[in-house]
SERO-4910 file (N, C-alpha, C, O; in steps of 0.05 Angstrom, whole numbers):
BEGIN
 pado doro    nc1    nc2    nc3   cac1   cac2   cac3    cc1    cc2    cc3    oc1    oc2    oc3
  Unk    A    823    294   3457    808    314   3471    827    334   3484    846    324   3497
  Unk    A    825    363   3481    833    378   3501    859    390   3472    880    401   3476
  Unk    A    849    384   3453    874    394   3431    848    402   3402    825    394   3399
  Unk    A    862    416   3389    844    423   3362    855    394   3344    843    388   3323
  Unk    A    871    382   3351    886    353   3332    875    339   3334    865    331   3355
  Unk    A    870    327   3303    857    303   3299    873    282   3303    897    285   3304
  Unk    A    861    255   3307    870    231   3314    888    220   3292    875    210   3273
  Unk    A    922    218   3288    930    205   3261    947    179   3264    960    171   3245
  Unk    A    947    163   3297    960    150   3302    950    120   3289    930    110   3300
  Unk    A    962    105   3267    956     77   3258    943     62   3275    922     54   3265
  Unk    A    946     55   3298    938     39   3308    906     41   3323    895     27   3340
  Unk    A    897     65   3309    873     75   3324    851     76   3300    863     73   3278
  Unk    A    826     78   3296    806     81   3281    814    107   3272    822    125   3286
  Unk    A    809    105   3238    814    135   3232    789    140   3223    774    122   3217
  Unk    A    782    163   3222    760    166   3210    762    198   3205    778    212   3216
  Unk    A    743    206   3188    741    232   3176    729    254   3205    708    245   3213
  Unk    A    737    274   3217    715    288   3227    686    295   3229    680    315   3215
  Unk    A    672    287   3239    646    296   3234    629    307   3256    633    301   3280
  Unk    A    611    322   3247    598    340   3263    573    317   3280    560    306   3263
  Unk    A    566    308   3305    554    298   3322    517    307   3313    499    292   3306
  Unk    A    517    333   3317    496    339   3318    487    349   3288    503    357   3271
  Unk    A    460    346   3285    436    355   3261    408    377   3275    395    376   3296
  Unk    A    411    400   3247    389    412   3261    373    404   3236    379    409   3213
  Unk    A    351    392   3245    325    386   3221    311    413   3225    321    424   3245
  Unk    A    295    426   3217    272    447   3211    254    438   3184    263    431   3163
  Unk    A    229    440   3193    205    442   3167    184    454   3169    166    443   3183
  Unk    A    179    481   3157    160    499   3166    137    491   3143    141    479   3122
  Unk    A    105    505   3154     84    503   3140     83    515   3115     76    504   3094
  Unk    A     91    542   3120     95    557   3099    124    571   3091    127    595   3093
  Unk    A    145    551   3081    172    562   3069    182    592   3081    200    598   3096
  Unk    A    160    606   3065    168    639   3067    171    647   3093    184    667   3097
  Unk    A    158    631   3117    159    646   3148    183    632   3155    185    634   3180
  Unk    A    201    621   3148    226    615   3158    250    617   3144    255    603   3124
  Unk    A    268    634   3155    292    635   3141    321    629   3153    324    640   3175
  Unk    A    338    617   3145    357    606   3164    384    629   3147    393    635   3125
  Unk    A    387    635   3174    416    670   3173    444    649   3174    464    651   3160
  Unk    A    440    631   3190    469    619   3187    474    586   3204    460    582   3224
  Unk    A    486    574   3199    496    549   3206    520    544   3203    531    540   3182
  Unk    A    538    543   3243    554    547   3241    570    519   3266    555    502   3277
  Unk    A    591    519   3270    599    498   3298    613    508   3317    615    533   3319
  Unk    A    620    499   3327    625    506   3367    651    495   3360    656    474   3349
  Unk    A    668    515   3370    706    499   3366    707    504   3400    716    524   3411
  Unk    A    694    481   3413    702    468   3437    719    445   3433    716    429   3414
  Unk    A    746    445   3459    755    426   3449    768    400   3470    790    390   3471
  Unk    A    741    394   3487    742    385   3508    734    347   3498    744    327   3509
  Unk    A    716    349   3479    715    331   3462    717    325   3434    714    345   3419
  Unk    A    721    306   3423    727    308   3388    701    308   3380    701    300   3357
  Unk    A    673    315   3391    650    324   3382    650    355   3373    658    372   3388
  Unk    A    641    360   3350    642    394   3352    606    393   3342    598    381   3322
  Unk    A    592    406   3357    568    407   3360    559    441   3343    570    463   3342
  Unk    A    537    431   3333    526    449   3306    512    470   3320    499    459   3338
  Unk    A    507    499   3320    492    518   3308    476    532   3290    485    531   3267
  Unk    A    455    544   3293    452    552   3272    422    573   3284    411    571   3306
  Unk    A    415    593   3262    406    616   3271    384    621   3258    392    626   3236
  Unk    A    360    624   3257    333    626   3242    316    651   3251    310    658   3274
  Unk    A    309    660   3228    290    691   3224    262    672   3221    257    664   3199
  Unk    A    248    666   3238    221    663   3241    198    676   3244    192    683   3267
  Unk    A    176    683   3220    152    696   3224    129    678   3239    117    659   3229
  Unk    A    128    687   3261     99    663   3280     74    687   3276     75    709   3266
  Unk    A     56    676   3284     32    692   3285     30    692   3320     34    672   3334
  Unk    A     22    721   3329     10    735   3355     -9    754   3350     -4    774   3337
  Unk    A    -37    748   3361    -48    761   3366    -51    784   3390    -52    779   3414
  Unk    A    -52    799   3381    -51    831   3392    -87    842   3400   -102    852   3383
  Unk    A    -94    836   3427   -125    838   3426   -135    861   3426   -160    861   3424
  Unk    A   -121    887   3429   -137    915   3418   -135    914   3391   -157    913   3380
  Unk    A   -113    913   3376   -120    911   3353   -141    893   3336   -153    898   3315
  Unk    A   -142    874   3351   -160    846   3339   -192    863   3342   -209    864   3324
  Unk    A   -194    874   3367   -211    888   3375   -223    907   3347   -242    906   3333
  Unk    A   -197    924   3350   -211    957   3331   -214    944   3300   -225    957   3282
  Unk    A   -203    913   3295   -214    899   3262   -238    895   3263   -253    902   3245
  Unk    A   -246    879   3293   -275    865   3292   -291    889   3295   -311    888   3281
  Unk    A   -288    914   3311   -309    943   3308   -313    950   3277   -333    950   3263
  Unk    A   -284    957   3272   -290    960   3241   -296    939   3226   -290    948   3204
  Unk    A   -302    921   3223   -320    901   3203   -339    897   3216   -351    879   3203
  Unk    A   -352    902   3236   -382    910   3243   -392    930   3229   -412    929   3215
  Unk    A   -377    950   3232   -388    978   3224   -387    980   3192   -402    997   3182
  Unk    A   -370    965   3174   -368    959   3150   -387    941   3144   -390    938   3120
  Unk    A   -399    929   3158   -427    906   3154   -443    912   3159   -461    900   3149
  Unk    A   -453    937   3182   -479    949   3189   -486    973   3158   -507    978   3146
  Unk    A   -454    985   3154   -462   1004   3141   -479    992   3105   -495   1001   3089
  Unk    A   -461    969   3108   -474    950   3067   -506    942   3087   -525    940   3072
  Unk    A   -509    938   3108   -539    926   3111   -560    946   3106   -583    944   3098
  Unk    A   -543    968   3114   -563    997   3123   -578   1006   3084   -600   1007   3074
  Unk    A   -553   1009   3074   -555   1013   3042   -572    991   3030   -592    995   3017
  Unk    A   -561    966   3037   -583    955   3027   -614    953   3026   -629    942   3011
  Unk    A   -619    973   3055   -653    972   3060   -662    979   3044   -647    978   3024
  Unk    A   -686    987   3038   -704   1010   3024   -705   1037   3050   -709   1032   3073
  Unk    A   -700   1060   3040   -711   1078   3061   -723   1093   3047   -711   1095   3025
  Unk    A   -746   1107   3049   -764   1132   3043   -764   1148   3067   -756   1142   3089
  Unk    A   -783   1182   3053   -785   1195   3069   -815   1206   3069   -821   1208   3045
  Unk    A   -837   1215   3085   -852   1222   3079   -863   1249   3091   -862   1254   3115
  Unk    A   -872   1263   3077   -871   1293   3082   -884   1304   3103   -879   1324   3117
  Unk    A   -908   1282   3104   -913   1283   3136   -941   1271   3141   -959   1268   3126
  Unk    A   -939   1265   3172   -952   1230   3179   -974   1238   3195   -981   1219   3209
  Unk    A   -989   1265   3199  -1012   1261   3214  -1027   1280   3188  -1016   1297   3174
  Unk    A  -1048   1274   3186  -1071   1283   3169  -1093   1292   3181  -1113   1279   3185
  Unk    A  -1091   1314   3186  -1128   1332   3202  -1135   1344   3182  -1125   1363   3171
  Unk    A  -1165   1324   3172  -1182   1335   3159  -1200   1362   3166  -1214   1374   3150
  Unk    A  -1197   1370   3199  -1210   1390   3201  -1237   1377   3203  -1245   1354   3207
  Unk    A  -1253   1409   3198  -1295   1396   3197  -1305   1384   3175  -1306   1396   3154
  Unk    A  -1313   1360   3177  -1335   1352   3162  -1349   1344   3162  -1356   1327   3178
  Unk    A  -1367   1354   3138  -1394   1352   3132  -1408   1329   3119  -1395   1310   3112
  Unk    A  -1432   1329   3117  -1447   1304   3107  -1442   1300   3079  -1440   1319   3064
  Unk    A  -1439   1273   3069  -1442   1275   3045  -1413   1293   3024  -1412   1296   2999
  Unk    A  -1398   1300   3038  -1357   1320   3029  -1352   1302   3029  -1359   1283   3043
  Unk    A  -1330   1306   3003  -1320   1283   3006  -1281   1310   3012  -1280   1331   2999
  Unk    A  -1255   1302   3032  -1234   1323   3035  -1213   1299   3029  -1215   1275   3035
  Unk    A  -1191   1314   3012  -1174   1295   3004  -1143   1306   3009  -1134   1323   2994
  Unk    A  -1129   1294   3029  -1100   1310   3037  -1082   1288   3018  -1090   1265   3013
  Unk    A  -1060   1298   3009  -1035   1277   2997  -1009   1282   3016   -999   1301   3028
  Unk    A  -1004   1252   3009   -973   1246   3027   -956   1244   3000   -959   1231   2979
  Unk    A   -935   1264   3007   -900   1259   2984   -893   1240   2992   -899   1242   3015
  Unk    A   -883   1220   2989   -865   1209   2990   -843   1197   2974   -847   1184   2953
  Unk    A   -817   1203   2984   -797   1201   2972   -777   1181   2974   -769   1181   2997
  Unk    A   -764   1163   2960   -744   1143   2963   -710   1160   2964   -696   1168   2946
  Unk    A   -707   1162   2996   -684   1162   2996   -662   1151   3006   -645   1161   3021
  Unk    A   -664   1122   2993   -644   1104   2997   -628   1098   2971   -627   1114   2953
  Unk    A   -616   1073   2971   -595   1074   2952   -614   1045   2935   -605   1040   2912
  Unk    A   -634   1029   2942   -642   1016   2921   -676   1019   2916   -687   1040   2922
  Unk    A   -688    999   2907   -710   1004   2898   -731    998   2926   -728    976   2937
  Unk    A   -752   1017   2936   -765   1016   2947   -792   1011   2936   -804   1028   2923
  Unk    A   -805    983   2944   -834    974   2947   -851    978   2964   -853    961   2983
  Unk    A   -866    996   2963   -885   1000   2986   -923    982   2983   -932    973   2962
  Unk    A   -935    983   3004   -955    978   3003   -970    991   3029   -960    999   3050
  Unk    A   -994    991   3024  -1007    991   3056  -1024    972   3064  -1040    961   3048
  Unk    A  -1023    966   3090  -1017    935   3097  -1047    942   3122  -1046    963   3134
  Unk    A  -1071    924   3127  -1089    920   3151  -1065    918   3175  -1044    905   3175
  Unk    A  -1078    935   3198  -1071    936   3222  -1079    899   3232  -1092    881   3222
  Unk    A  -1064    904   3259  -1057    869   3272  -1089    860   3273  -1104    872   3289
  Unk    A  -1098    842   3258  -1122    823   3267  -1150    842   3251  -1174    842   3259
  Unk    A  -1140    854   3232  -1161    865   3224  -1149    857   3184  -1128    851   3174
  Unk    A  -1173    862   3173  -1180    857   3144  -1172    877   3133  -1152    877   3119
  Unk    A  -1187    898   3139  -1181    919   3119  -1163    936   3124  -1155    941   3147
  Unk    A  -1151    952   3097  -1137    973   3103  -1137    996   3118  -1119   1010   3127
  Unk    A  -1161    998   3120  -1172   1025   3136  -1201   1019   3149  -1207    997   3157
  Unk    A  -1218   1041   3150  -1247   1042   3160  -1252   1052   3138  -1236   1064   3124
  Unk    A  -1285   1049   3130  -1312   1049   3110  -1298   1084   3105  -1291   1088   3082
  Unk    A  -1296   1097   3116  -1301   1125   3107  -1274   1139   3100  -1272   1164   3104
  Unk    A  -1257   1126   3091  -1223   1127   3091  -1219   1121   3060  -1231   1099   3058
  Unk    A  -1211   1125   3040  -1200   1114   3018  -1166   1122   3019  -1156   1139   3034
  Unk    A  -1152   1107   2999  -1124   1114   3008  -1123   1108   2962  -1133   1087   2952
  Unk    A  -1114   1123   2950  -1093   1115   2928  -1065   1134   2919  -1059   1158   2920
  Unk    A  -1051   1107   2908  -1050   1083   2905  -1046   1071   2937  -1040   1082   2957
  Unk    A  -1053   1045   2933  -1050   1029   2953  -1021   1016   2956  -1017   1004   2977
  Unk    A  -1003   1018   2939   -980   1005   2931   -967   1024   2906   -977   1039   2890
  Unk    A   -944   1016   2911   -920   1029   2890   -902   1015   2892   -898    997   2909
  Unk    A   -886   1023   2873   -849   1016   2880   -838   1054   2866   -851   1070   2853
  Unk    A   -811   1055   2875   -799   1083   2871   -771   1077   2868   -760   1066   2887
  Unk    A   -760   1080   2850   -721   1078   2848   -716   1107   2866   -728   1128   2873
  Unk    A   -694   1098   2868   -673   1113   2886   -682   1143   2867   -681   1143   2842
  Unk    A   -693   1168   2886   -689   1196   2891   -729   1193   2869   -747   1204   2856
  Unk    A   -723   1178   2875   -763   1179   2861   -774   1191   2878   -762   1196   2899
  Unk    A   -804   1200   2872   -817   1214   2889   -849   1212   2884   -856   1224   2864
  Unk    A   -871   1198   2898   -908   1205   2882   -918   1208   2910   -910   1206   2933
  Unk    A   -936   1211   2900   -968   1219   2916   -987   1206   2923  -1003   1197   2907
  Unk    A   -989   1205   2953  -1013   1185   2958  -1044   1208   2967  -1049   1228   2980
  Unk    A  -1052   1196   2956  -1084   1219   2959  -1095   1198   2984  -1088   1174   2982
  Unk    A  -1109   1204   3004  -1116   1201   3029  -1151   1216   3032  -1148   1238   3044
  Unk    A  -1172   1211   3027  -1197   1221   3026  -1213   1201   3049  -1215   1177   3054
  Unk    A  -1221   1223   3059  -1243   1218   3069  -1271   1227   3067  -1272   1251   3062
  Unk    A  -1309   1208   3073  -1319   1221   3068  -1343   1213   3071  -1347   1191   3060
  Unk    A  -1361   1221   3081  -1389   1216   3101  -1409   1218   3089  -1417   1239   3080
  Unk    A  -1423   1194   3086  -1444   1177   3076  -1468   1176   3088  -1470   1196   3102
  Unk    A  -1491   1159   3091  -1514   1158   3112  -1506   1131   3130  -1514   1129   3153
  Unk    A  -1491   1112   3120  -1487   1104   3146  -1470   1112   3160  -1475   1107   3183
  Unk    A  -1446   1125   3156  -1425   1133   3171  -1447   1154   3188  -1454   1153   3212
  Unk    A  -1454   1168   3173  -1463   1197   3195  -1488   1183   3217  -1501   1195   3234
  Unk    A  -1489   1156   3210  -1502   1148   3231  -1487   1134   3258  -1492   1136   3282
  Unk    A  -1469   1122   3247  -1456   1114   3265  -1444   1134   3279  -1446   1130   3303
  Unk    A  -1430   1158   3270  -1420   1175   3281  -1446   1195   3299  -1439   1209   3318
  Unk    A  -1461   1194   3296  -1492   1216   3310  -1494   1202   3338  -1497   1213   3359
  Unk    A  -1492   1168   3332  -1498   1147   3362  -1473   1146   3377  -1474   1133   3399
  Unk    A  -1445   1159   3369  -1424   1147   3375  -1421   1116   3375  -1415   1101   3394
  Unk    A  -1425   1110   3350  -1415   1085   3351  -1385   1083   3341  -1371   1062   3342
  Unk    A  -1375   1115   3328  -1357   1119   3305  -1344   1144   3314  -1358   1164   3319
  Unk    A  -1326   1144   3316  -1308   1170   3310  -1289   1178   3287  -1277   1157   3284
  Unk    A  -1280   1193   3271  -1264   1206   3258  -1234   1212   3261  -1222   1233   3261
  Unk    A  -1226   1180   3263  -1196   1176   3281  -1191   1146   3267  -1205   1126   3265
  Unk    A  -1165   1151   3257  -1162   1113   3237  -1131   1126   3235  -1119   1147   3236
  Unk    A  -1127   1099   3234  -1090   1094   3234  -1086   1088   3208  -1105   1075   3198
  Unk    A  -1066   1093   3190  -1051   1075   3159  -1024   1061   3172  -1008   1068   3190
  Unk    A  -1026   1041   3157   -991   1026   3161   -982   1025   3134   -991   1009   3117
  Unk    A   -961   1042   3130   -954   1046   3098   -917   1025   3101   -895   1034   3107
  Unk    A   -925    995   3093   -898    983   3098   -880    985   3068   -886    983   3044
  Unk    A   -852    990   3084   -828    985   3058   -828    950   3059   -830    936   3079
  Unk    A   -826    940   3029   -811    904   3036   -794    907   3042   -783    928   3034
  Unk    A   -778    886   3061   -759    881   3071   -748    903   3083   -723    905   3080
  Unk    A   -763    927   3099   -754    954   3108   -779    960   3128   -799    945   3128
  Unk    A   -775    979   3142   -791    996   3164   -813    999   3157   -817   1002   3133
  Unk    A   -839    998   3177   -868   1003   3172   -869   1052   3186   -858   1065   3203
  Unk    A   -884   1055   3171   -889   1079   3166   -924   1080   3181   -943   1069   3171
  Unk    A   -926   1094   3206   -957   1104   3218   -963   1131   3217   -953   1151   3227
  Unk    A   -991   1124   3199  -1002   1149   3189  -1028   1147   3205  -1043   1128   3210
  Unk    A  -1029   1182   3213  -1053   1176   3232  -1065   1198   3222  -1054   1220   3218
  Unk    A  -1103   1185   3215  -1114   1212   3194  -1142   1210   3230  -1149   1193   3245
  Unk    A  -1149   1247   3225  -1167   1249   3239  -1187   1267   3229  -1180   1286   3216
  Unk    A  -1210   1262   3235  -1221   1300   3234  -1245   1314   3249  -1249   1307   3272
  Unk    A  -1256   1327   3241  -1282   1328   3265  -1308   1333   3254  -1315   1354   3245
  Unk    A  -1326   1308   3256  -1349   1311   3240  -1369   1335   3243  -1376   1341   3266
  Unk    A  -1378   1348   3223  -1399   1377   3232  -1420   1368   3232  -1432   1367   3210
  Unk    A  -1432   1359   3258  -1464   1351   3258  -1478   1363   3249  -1477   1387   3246
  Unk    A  -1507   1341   3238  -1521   1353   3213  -1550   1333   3229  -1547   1319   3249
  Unk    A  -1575   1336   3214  -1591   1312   3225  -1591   1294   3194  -1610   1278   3192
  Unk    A  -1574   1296   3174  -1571   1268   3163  -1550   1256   3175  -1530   1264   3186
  Unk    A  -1568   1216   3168  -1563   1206   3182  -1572   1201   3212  -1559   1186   3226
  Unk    A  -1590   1212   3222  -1603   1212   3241  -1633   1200   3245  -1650   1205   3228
  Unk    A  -1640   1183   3267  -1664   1174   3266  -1696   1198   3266  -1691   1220   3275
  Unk    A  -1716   1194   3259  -1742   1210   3267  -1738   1213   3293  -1735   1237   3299
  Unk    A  -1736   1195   3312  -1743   1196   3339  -1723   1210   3349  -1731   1224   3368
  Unk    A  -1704   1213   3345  -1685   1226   3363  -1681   1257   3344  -1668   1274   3357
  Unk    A  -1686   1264   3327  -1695   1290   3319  -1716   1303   3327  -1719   1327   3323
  Unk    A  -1737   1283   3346  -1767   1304   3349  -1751   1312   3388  -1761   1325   3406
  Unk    A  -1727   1298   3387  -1729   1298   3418  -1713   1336   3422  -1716   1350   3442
  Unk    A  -1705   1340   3410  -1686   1367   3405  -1703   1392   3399  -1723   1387   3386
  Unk    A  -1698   1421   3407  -1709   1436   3395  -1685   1459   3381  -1689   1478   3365
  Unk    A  -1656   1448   3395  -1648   1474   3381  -1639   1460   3350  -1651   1444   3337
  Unk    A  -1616   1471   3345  -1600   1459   3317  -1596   1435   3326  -1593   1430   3350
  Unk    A  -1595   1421   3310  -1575   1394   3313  -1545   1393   3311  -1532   1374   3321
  Unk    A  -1532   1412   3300  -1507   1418   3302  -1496   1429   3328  -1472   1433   3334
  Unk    A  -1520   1435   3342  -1510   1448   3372  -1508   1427   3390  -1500   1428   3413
  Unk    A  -1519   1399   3375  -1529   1372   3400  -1504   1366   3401  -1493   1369   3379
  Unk    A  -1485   1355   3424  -1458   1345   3434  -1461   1321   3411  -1483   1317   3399
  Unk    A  -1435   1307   3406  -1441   1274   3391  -1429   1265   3418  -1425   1241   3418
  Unk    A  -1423   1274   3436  -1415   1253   3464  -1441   1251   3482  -1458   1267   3489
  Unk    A  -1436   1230   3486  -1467   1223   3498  -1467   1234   3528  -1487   1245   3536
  Unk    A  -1448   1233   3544  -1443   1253   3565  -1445   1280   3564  -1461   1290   3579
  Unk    A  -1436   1290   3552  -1435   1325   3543  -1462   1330   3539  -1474   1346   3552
  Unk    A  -1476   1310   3513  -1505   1308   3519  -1527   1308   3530  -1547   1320   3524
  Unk    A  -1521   1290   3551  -1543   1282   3586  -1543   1317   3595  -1562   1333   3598
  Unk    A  -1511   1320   3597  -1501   1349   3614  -1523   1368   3605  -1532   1384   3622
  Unk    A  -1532   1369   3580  -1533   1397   3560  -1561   1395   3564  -1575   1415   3565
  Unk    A  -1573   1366   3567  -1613   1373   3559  -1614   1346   3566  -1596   1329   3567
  Unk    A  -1655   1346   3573  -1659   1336   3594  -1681   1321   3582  -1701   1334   3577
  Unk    A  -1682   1295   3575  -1683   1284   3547  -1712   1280   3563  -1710   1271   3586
  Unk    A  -1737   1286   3552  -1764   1280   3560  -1780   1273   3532  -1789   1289   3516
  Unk    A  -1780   1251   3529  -1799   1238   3510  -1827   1246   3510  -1837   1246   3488
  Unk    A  -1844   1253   3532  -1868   1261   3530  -1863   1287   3523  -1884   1294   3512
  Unk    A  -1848   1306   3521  -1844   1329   3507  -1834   1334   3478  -1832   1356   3468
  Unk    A  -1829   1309   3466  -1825   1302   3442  -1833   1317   3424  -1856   1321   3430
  Unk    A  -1828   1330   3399  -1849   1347   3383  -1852   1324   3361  -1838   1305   3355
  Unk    A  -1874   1334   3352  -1888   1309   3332  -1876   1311   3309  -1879   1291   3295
  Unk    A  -1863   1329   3301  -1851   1321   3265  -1830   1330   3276  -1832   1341   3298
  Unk    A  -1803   1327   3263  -1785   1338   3278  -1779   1371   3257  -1795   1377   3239
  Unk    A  -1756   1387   3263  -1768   1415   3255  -1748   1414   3231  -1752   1434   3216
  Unk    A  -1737   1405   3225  -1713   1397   3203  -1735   1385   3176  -1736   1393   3153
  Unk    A  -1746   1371   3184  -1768   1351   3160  -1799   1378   3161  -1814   1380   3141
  Unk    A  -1803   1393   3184  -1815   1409   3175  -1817   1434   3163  -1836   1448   3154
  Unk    A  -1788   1437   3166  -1778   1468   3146  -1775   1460   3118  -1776   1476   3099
  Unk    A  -1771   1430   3116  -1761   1431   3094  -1794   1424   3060  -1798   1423   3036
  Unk    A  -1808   1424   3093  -1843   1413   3078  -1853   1442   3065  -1861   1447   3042
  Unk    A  -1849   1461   3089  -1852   1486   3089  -1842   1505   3070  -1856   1523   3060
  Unk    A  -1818   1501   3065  -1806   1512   3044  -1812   1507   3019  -1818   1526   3005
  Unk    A  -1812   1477   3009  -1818   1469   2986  -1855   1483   2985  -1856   1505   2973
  Unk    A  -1866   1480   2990  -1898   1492   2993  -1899   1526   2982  -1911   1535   2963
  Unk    A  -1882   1537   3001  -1879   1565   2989  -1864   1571   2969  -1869   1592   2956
  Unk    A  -1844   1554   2962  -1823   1565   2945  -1815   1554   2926  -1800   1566   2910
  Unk    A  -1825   1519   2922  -1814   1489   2904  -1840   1485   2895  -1838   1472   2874
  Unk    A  -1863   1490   2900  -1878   1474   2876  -1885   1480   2841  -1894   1463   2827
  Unk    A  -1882   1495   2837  -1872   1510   2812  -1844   1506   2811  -1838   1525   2797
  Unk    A  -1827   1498   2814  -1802   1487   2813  -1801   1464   2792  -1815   1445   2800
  Unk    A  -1790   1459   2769  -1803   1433   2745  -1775   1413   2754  -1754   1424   2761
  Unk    A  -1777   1392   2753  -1767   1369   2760  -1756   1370   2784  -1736   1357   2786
  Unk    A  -1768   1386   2812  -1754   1392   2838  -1734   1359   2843  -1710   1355   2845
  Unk    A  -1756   1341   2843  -1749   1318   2860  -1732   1303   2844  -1729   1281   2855
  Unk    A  -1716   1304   2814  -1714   1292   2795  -1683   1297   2790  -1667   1280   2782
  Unk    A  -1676   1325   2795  -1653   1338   2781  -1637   1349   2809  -1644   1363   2828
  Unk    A  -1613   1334   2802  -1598   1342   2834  -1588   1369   2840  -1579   1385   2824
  Unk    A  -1592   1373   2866  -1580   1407   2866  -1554   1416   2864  -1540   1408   2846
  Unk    A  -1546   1435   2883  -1521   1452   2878  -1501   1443   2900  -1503   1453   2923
  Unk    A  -1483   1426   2894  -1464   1411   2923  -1462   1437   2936  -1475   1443   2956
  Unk    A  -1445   1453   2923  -1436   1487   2940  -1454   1497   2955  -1446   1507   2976
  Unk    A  -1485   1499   2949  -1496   1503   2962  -1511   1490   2988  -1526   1500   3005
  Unk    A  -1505   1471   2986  -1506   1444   3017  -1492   1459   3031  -1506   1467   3050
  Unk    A  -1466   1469   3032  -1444   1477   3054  -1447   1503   3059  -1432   1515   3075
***
């Protein structure tokens, strides 16, 4: 000790020099560790000479903004494949006013609609919550269903159109001229179409009794039963005995329809109803 000389005296153990210390290393993955050098310590305080050695190690650290701006962007890379995947359409437009109508018209508006998404859009129209049908009695909708590939485009025809019961229900207010559509994509967004219009009172569809109660038009009578009370002053003993609608029309035929050959047989002129 205390000399770089090795031990060469006979009478002592000889033995070869050797290094005291071992560095073991065993990494998971080879490639993240590299050893730059292995070297010894020329101390010479003892005949131990103790090992060195120097290693380039790749560890893993996470960095939490960055970890951050990966996980934003693979949200936003997973919202955007979900979004594509929908069905989306477009429709040219979602409220429908039929305007006035008449007894017995039938008015028919169409919706465009267009597929502008990136796959195949299936549509249908679907009954509102807790109800059966697609619509109300005086509503038709075709087609009821489609499918459209990407940049497709058809036509839904939307008619409406007043019958003798409708125009009854609508004369009592039992009915208005106001109905919702639910036009759903599968596996995509529901679409509300709202059709309205304003019925032009007529006395079809109307009872005897409540025609003899009126003297002006019937198209002048409110269909709100308030506006109604407001307007006239409903007296049953003032009632007229035929009402004047069933008697113009007795009247007329008399002067002008009986010489008329198949009057009651051969239907008239729609255009001329309106």
């Amino acid at each position: 000790p205390g000399t770089d000389l090795y031990e060469e005296r006979p009478d002592k153990k000889l033995r070869a020099p050797a290094w005291c210390d071992r560095i073991l290393w065993l990494a998971q993955e080879p490639g993240h560790v590299s050893q730059l050098n292995y070297v010894r310590s020329e101390i010479n305080f003892s005949d131990h000479k103790p090992v060195m050695s120097t290693f380039l190690v790749t560890i893993k650290d996470v960095v939490l903004s960055k970890r951050m701006q990966v996980y934003k962007e693979v949200i936003r890379l997973l919202d955007t494949f979900e979004n594509n995947s929908l069905p989306m359409v477009s429709l040219d437009r979602i409220k429908l006013d039929f305007g006035e109508v008449r007894y017995d018209q039938r008015v028919t508006l169409p919706i465009i609609i267009t597929n502008t998404g990136k796959v195949v859009a299936p549509f249908r129209l679907v009954p509102k919550l807790e109800e059966e049908a697609l619509c109300k009695p005086w509503v038709t909708v075709s087609p009821a269903y489609g499918m459209l590939i990407p940049g497709e485009q058809t036509e839904i025809e939307v008619t409406i159109a007043i019958n003798n019961a409708t125009a009854h229900a609508l004369n009592t207010s039992r009915e208005v001229l106001e109905d919702s559509l639910i036009l759903r994509l599968e596996n995509g967004r529901d679409y509300y179409i709202s059709v309205s219009g304003k019925y032009a009172r007529s006395c079809f569809g109307m009872s005897v009794d409540d025609l003899v109660l009126y003297t002006d038009p019937i198209r002048a009578v409110p269909l709100d039963p308030i506006l109604r009370a407001e307007k006239y002053d409903i007296n049953t003993k003032a009632a007229m005995c035929v009402p004047k609608e069933l008697w113009r029309i007795i009247d007329a035929i008399y002067e002008r329809g009986l010489d008329e050959r198949d009057l009651f047989s051969t239907p008239g002129n729609p255009d001329e109803v309106y």
